[in-house]
BAPATI-66535 format. One record per atom (N, C-alpha, C): residue in one letter; x, y, z. Coordinates in pm, whole numbers, plus 50000, padded with zeros to 5 digits. Layout:
BEGIN
AXYZ...
END
This chain:
BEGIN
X267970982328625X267130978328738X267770982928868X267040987128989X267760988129108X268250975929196X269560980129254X270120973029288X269350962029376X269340952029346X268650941529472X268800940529600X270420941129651X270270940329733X269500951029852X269550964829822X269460983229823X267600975729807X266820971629739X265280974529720X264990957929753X265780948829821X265430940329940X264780944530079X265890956230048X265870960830209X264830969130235X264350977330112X263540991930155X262440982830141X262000970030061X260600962730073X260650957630245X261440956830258X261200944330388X261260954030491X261540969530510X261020980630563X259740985330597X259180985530409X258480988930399X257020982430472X257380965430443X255860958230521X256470957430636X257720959030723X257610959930895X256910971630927X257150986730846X256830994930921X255011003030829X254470995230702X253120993330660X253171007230589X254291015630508X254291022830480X254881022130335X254561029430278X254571024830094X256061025630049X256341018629958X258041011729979X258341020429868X257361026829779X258021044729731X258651055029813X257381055629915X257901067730001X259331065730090X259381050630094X260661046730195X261651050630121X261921048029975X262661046529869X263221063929846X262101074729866X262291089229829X262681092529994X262461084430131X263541091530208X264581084530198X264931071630198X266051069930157X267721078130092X266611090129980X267471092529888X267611106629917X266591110130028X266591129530118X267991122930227X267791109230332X268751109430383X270281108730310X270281101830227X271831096130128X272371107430103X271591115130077X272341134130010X273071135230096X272401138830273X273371146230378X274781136630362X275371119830381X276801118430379X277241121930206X276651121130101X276771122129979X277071137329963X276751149230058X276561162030043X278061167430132X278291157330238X279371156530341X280821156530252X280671146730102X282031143830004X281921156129926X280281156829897X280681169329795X281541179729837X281361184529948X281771197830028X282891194930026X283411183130025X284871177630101X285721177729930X285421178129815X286161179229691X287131189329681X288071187629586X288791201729642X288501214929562X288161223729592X287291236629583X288111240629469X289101241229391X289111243129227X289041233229088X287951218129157X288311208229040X286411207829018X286231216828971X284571219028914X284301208428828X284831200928773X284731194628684X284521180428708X285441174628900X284811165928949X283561166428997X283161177729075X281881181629147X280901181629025X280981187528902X279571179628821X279601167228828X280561159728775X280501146028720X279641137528867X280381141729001X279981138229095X278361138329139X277841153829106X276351153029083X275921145528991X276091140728892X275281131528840X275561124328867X276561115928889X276931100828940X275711100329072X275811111129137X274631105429212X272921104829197X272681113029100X271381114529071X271081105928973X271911100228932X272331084928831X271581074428955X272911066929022X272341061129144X271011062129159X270831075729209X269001074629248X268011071329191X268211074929043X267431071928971X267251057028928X268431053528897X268441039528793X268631027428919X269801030529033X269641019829144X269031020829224X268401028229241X266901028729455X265521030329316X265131038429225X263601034929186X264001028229060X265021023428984X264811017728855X263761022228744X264421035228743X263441045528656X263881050128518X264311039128466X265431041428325X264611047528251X263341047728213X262551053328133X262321072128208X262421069428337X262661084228384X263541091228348X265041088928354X266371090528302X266221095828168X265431089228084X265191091727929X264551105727921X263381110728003X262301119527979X263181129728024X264141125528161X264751143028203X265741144628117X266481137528015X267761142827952X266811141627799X265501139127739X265011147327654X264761162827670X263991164227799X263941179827862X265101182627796X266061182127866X267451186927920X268401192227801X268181175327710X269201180027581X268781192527493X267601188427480X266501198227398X266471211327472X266141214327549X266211228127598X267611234827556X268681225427608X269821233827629X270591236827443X269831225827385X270031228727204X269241243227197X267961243927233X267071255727230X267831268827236X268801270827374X268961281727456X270481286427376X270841273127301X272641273327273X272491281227108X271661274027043X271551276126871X270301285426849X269391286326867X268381291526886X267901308926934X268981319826825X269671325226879X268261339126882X267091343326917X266141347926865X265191353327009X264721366826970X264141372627098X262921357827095X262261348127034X261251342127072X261441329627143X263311330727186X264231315327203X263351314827384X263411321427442X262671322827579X261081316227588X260711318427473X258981313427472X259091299727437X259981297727321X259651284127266X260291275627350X261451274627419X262011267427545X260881260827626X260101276327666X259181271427815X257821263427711X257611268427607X256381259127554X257211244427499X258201247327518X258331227827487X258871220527623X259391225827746X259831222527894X258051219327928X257671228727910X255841226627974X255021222327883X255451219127736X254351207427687X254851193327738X256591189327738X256991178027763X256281175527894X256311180227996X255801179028107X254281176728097X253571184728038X251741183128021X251541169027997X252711162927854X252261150727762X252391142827879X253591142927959X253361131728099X252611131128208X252041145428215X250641145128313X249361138428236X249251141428152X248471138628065X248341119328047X249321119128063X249721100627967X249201094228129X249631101628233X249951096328387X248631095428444X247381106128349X245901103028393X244921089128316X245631091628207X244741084828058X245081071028111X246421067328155X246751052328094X247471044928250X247101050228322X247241047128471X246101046628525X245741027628525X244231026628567X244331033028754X244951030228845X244881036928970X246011042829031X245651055628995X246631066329009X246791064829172X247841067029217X248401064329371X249211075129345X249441084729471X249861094729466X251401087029565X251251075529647X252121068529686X253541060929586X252871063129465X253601054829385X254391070129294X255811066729290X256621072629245X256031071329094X256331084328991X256931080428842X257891098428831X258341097228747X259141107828693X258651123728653X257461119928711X256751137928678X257011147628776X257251139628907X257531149128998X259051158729001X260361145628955X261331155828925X261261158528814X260141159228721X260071168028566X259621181128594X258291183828722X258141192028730X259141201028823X260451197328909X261461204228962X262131206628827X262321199528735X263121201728651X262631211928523X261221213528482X260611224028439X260871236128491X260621243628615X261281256128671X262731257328654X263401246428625X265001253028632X265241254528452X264561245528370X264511245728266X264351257528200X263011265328230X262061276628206X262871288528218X263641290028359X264411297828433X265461304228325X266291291728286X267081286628251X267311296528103X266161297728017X266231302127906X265691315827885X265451317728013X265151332428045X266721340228076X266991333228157X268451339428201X269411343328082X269181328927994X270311326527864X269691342927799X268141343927778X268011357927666X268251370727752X268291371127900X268441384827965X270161387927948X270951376527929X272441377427866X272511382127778X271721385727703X271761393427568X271391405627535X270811404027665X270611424527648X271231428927741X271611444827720X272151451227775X271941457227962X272271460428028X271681460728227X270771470428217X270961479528075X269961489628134X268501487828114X268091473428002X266851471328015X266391456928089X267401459428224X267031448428293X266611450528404X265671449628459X265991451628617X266971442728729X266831445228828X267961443428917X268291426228917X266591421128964X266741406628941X267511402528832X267191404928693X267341402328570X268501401228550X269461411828604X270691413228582X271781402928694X271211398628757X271731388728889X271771377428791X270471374928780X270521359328728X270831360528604X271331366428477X271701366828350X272861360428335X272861352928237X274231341128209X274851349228065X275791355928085X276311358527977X276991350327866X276971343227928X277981328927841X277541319427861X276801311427731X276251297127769X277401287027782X276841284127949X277571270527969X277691259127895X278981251027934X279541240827858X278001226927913X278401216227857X276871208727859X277531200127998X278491198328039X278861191528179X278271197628268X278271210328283X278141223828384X276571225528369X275891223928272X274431222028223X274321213128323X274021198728280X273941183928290X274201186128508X275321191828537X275661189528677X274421200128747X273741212728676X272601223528739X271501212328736X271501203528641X270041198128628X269861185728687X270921179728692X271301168328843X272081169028922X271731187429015X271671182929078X271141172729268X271831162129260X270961154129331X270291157829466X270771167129569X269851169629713X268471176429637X268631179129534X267011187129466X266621173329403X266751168829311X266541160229211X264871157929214X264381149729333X263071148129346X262421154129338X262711160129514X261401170429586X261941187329555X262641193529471X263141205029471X264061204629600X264411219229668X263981232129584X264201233629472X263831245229315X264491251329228X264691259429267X265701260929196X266961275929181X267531277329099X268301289929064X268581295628937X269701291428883X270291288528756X272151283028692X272881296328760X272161307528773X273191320228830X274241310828955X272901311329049X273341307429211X273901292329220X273011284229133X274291272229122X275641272129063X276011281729010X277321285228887X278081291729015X277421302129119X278001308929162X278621296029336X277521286229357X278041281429432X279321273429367X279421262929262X280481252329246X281711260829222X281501274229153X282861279729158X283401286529255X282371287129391X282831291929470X282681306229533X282911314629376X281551329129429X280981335329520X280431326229531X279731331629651X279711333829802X281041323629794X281261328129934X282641338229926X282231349329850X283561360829860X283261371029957X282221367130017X281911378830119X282121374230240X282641360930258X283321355630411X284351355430392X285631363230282X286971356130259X287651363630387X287491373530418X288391384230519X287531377730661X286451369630670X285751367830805X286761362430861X286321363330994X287491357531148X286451355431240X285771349831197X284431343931319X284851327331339X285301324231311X286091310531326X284631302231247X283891306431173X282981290531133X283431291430996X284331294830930X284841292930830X285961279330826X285471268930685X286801253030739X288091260430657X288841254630785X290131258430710X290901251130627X290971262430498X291661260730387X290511254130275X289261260030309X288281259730231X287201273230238X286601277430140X286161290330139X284531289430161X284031272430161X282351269830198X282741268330388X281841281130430X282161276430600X281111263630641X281221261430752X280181249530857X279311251130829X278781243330849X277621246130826X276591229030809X277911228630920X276561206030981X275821207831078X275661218231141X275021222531252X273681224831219X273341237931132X272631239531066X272141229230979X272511224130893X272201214430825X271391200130979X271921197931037X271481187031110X270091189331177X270121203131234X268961207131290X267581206731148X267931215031052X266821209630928X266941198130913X267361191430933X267451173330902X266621169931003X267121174431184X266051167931237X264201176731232X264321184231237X262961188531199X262371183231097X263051184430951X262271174530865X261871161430904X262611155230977X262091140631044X260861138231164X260991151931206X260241151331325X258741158031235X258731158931143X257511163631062X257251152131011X258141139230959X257761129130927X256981117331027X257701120431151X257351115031241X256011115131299X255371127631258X254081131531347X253341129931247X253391132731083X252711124731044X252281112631003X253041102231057X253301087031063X251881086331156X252261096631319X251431093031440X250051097231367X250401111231345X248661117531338X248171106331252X248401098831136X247651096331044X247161077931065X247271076831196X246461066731240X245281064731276X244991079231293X243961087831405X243211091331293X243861098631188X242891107531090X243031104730963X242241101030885X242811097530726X241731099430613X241851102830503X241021103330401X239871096130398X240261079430409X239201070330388X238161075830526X238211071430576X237341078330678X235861087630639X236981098630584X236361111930593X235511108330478X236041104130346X235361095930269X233821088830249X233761084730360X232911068930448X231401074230488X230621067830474X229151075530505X229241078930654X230291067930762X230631071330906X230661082730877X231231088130841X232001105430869X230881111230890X229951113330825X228661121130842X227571114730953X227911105630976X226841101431053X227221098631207X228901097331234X228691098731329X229571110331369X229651122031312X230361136231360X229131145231363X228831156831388X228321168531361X229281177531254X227841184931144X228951192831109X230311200231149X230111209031240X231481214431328X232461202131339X232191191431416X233711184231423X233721179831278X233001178831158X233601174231003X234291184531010X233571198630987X234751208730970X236031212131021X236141207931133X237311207031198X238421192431204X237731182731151X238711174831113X239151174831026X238401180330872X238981187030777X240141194030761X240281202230858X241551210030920X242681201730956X242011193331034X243511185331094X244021172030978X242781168930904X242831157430801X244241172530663X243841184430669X244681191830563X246501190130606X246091189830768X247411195330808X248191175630814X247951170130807X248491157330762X249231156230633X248181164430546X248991164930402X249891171830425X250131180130459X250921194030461X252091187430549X252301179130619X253051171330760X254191166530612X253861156630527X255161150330435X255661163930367X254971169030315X256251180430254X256611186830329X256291192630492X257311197630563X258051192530568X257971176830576X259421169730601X260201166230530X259791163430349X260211161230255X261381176330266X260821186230260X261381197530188X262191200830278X261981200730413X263071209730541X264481198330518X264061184230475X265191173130490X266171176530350X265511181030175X265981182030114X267071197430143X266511203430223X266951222530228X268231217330329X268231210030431X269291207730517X270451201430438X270381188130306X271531188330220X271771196230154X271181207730092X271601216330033X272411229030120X271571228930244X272571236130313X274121229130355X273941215730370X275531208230387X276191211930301X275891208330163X276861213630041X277111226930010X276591235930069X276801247230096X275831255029974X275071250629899X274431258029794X273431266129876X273071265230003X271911268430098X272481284730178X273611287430114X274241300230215X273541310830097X273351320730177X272431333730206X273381345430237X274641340830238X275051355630275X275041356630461X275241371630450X275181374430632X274261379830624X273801381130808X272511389330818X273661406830897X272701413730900X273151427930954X274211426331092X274101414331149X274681409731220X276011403031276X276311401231138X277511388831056X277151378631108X275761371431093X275321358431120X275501355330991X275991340730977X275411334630819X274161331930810X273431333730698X272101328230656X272151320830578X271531310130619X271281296830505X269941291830476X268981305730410X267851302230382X268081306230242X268901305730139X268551301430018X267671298029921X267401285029998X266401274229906X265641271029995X264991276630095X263791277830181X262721274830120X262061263030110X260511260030022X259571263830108X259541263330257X257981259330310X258721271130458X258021276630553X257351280930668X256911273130753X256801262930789X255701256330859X255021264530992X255561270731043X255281276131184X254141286531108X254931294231015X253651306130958X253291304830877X252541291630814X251901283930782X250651282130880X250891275230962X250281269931018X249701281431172X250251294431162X249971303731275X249271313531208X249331314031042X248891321030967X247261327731011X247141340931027X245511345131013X244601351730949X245701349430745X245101351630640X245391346230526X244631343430429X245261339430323X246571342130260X246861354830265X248491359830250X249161357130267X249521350130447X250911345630488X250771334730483X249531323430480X249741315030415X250171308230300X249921316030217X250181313830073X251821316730085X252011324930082X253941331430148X254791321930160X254081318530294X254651306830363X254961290530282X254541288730191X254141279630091X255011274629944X255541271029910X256251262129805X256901273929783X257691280729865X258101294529822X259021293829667X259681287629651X260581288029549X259321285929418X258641278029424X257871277329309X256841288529275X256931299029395X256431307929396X257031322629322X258021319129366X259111330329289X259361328829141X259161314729082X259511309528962X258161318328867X257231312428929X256111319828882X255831330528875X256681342028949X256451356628956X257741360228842X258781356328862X259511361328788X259661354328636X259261343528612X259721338228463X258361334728431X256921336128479X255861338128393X255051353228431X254401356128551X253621368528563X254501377928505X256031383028543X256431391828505X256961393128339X257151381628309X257301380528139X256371380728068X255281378928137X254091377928023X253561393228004X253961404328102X253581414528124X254421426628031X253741437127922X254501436027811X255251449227898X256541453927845X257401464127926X256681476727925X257321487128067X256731498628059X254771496428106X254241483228135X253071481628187X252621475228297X251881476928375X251481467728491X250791456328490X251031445128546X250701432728505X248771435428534X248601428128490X246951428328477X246011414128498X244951415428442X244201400428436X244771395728367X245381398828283X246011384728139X247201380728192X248191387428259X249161384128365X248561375328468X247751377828534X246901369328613X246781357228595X245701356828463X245231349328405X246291338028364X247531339928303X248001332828225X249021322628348X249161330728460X250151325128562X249371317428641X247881317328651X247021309628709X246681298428622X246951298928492X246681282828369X248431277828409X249291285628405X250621278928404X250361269628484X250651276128631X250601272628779X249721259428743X248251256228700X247281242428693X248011239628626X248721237228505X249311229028370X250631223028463X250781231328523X252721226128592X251891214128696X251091218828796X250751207528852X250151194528792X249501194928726X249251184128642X247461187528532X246841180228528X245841178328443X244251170828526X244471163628664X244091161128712X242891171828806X241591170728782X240561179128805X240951185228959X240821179029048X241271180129203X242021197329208X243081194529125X244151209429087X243281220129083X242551219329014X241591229128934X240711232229043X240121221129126X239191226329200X239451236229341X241051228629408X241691237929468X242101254129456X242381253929263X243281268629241X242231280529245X241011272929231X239641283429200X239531286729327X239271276129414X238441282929572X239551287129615X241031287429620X241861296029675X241941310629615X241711312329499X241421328329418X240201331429530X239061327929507X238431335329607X238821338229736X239091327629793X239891331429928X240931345129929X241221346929844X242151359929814X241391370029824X240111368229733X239441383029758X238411384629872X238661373229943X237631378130082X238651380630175X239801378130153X240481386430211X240871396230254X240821401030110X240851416330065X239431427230184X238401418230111X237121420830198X237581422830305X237901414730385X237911414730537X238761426630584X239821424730501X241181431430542X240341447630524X239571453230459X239651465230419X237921471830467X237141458930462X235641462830567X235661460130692X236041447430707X235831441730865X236941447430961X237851445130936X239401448931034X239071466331106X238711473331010X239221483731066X238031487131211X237281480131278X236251480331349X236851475131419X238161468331426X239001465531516X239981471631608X239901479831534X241201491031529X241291501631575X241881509231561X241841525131658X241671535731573X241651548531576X241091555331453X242351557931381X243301558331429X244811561531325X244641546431219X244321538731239X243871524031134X245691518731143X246091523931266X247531516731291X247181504631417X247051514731556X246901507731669X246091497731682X246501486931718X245081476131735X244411479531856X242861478431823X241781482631960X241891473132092X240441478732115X240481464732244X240571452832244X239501453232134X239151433632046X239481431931929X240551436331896X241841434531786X241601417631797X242381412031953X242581397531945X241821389031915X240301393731950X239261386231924X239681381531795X239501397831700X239591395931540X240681381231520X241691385031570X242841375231494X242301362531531X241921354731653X241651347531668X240381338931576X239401347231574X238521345231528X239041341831317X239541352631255X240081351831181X241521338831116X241971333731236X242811320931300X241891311231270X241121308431273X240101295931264X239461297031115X238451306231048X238101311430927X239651303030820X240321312930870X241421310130745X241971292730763X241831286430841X242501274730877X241871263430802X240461266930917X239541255630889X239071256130720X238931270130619X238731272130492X239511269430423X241261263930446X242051261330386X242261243630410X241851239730523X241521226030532X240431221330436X239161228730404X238071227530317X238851227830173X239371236530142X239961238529995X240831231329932X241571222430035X243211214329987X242431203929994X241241195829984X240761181929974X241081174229838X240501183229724X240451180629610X242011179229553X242841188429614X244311185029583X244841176129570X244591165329698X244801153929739X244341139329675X242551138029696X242071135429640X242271129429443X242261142329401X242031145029284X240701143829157X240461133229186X239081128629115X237861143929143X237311142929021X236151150129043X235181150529132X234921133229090X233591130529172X233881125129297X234681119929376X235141119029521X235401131329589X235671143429486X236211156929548X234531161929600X233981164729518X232981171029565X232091163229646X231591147129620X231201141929722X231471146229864X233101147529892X233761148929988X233581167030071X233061173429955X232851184830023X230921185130059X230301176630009X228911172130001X228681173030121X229941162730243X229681161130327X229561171330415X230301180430433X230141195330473X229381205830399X228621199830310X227161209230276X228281220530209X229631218830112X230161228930085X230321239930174X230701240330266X230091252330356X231431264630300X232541263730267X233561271130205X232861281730124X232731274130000X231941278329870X230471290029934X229751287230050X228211290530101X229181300030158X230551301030179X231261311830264X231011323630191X232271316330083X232541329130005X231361337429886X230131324829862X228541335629801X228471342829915X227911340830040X227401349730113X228441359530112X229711363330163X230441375730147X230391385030031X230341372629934X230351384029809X229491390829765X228311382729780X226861386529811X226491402629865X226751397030025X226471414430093X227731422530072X228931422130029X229721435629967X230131434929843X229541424629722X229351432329599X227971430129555X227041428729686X225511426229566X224761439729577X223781440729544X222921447329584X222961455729702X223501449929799X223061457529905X224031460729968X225051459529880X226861464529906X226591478030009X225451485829949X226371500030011X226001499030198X224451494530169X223881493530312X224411485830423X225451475930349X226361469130440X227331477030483X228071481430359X229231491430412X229081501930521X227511509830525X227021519330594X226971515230717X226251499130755X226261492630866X227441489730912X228231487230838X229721486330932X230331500430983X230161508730875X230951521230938X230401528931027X229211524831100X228621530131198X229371524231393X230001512431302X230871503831353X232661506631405X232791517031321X234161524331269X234551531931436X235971534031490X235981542231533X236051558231566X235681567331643X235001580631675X236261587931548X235981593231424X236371595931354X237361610031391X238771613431350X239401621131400X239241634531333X239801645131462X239371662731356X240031659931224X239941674831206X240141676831051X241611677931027X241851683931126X243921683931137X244201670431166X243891661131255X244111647531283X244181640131182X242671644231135X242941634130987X243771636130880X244191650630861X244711650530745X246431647230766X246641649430934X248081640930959X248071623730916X247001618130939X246931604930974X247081602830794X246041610230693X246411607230584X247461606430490X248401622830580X249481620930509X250421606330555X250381606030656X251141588630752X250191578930615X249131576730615X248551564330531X249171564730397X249301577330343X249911577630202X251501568930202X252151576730316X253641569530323X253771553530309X252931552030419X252551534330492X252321532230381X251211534030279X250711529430169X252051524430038X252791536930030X253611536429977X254631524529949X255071526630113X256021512730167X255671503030155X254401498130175X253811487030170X254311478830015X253391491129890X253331483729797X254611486729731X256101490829785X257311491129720X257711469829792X257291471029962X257631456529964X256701445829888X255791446929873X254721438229789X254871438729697X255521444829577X256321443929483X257251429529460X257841432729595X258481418629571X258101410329586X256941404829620X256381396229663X255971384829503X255511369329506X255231364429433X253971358829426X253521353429313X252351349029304X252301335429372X250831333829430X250881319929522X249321312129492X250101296229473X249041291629414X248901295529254X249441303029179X249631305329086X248641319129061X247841320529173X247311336629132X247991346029242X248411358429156X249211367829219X248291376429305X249141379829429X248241381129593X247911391029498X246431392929553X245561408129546X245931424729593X247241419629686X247141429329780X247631444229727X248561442629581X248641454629509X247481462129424X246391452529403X245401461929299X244591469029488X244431461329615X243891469829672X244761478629712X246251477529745X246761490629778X246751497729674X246761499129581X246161512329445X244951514729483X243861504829528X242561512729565X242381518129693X243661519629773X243611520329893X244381538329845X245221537929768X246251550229729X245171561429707X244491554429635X243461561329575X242741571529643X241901565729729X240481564629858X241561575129942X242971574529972X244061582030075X243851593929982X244441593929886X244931607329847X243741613829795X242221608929767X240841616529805X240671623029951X240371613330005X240501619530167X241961628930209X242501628230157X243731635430174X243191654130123X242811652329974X242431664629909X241281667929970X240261658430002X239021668430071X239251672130187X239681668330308X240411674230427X241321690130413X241951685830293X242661698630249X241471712130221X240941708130136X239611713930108X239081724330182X238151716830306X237671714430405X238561728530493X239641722730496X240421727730595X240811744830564X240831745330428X241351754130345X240361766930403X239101760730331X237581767330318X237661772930497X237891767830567X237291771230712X238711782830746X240011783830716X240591789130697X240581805130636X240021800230536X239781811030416X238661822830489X237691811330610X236651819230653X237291832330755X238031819230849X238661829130965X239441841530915X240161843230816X241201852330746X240031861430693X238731860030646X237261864330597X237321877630721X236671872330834X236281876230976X237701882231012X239061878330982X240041887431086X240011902430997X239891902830845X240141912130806X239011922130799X237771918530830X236761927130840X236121934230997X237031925231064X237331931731238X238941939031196X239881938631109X240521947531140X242141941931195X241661928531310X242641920331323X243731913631247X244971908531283X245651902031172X245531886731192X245811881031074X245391867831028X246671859331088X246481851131203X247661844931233X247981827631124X246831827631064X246471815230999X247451816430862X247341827630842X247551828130685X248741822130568X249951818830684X250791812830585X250331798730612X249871792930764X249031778730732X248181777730601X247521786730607X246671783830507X247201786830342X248061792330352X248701792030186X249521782230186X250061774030279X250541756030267X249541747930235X248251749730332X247621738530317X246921744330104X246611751430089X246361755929935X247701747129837X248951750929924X249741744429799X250661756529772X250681768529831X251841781029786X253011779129847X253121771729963X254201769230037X254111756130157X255351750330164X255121737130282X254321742230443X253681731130443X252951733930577X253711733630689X253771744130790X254531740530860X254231738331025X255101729331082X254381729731238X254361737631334X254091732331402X253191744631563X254191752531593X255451748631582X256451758731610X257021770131562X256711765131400X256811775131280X255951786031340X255011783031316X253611791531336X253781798031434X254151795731533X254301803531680X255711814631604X256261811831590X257191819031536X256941831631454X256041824031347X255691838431255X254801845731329X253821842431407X253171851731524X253461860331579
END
């Protein structure tokens, strides 16, 4: 049971300040990390063996004395034992699959049990699924790493070979990755690589020769309370505002036949927005407060920047600023549970994808059922993960019909009313992502859609009509109507410079989007359109050539039948392909 005197106090908190004596209970245990994170740091940097024991002693505490969750305790060291029997004896290319199908059935059976047999589900009320599901990604991770130890670097890629555990750890060193406590609850996850590499120290071998003085002396983890304090107070000051905002704005409300009767559509839609960004207010603060103990204990260092600054974005979950400044689905999504984002790109989209192939719809597909199964079973999930897939591809839309009418004809420079666009596009993406995160919250079926009833669905009426006029019927006559819209199209030499520039850009793009992860559990769109974008370039690329060739071919026609010499002619056996094209200077030269 938890200690009495410790859950005296957080009740008699909880009714002074009318706020649910769970949530008091889970900051409680974000603040306790930072002095609890203050000893860790302070151990002496070759006794690894106190620093596990020490992580669990405290994720012990949390568990069994502040929520009295002994039956929780039970479910994460079934995970735990069982997996790590899986990853230890289990010696077989299929040891990676069967791990994550028993980490993510254990987890389903408790989403599952947490809908069926919980007459009123309160999202206020703590139970143990939430650190099952932090503890699923490290689990999953976990037995991926153990089988990439077994093969050789050359069929690994770069990631693969970072995080690969060549040697399964002893079960203390296990037991201390999986409690430990500044994650325990609210995440972040992260990999046994980077936790192995922080307790032994590792990782900070790239400050050993530094002389910047923020290194403690006669310890090899530098300062790093500074940093840490400032994410501490920001996480609070996110807690803080949503304490204020949510006096003003709240579910029930929006709920309430009031809502409709005494708003106009426009202000529903727009309180929608500010009713999303309330939700979004506790996990900024949850997560920036958990990332600041992890940066105390030093698991949060990043290395230097080009600068010899330290970086301590590590275990960075959330963006809030570009989040919330965001003026597309993209950087929103980005911006967003980042770590659970990465989990999903690298230990399901990219594993499910067979070698030597490009991930596809069944890659898609299968990281978009994970992604719903990890969150839970609860309809709400489902109704969110769908209208955010579309939101992806009207993105795409926008990004690749609408934008460029913005733009200048190189499709680099922004035009006159570029800003309009963003602005305008600033609101679209905001207010549609306030529409979409209801059901999240919510959860229930039939309160979800009631709740969008009230706004006549207008999201959903978004994304038919777009898809409507550029994939229905009358796709092309739209497209035609916009590109009449396009700017004054460039010569034939212009363009075919600008194409070779788009091919490069194109290039770069999708070498960084590569790295990029799936969000929301469906992977951004933005690589199948840069392939259709590669595509559409290196057409326009060859007919320009063409084009250019042919009118070429004419003039060299006409110089040799006047008699004249052809000053074109090695241009024109580049642009054919006999030799590199060369510039104005060349040319003047061979003249």
């Amino acid at each position: 049971m938890a200690i009495p005197a410790l859950d005296r106090l957080i009740n008699s908190a909880a009714d002074a300040s009318g706020l649910p004596a769970d949530l008091l209970k889970i900051a409680s245990c974000l603040i306790l990390s930072y002095p609890f994170s203050g000893i860790l740091k302070r151990l002496p940097d070759n006794n690894k063996r106190l620093k596990d024991i020490y992580c669990i002693a405290i994720s012990a505490f949390y568990l069994v004395g502040i929520f009295s969750l002994w039956g929780g305790v039970k479910t994460l060291l079934i995970s735990s034992l069982t997996s790590y029997a899986i990853t230890k004896y289990f010696v077989s290319p299929l040891m990676p699959w069967v791990n994550f199908a028993f980490v993510m059935g254990h987890l389903l059976l408790n989403h599952i049990s947490a809908q069926l047999f919980v007459d009123d589900f309160d999202t206020n009320v703590i139970d143990i699924t939430g650190a099952q599901m932090v503890l699923c990604m490290k689990l999953s991770a976990f037995g991926w790493n153990i089988a990439d130890g077994w093969q050789p670097d050359a069929k690994l890629s770069d990631f693969q070979k970072d995080r690969a555990i060549r040697q399964h750890p002893s079960l203390l060193d296990f037991l201390a990755y999986v409690f430990y406590f500044p994650s325990l609850l609210t995440g972040p996850s992260y990999d046994y690589a980077e936790f192995q590499r922080w307790i032994d120290l590792s990782m900070f071998d790239v400050i050993v020769n530094d002389n910047t003085g923020a290194k403690r002396t006669k310890r090899k983890i530098p300062r790093s309370g500074r940093v840490s304090a400032l994410k501490c107070a920001e996480g609070i000051a996110w807690i803080v505002l949503w304490v204020q905002i949510t006096k003003y704005v709240s579910l029930d409300y929006a709920m309430s036949p009031k809502f409709s009767q005494e708003l106009s559509l426009v202000s529903r839609m727009f309180y929608l927005w500010i009713l999303g960004f309330t939700y979004r207010l506790k996990y900024y603060g949850a997560w920036s407060i958990a990332e600041g103990a992890c940066i105390l204990s030093g698991l949060g260092f990043n290395g230097k920047s080009k600068t010899g600054k330290y970086l301590w974005n590590r275990v960075q979950n959330v963006d809030p600023i570009a989040f919330e400044t965001g003026t597309n689905s993209h950087v929103l999504l980005e911006a967003w549970n980042m770590n659970t984002n990465k989990w999903l790109k690298n230990y399901v989209y990219l594993r499910v994808t067979p070698k030597g192939k490009k991930p596809g719809f069944f890659s898609t597909f299968v990281t978009f059922f994970t992604s719903a199964m990890w969150h839970g079973t609860q309809p709400g999930y489902y109704l969110t993960f769908v209208t955010g897939a579309f939101y992806q591809s009207l993105g795409k839309i926008f990004r690749r019909k609408i934008r460029p009418i913005f733009m200048e004809s190189d499709g680099v420079t922004p035009g006159k009313y570029k800003r309009i666009y963003d602005i305008v596009t600033y609101f679209v993406t905001q207010i549609g992502f306030g529409y979409a995160v209801q059901p999240f919250v919510i959860l229930n079926m039939k309160r979800s859609l009631s709740l969008w009833a009230h706004v006549y669905f207008f999201g959903h009426v978004f994304i038919f009509v777009t898809i409507f006029l550029f994939q229905g019927p009358f796709r092309k006559q739209v497209e035609a109507k916009l590109k009449t819209l396009y700017p004054v199209p460039l010569s034939p030499s212009e363009k075919i410079k600008l194409d070779a520039a788009r091919l490069r850009a194109i290039q770069k793009e999708i070498e960084e989007l590569s790295s990029n992860q799936p969000s929301l559990g469906v992977p951004l769109s933005d690589l199948d359109t840069l392939d259709e974008d590669m595509k559409q370039a290196v057409e326009d690329f060859e007919t320009v050539k063409q084009e250019i060739a042919h009118e070429l071919q004419q003039v060299k026609r006409r110089a040799s039948q006047s008699g004249m010499p052809n000053p074109f002619a090695k241009f024109a056996a580049g642009i054919k392909g006999d030799e590199p094209i060369k510039n104005d200077e060349s040319i003047k030269k061979d003249q």
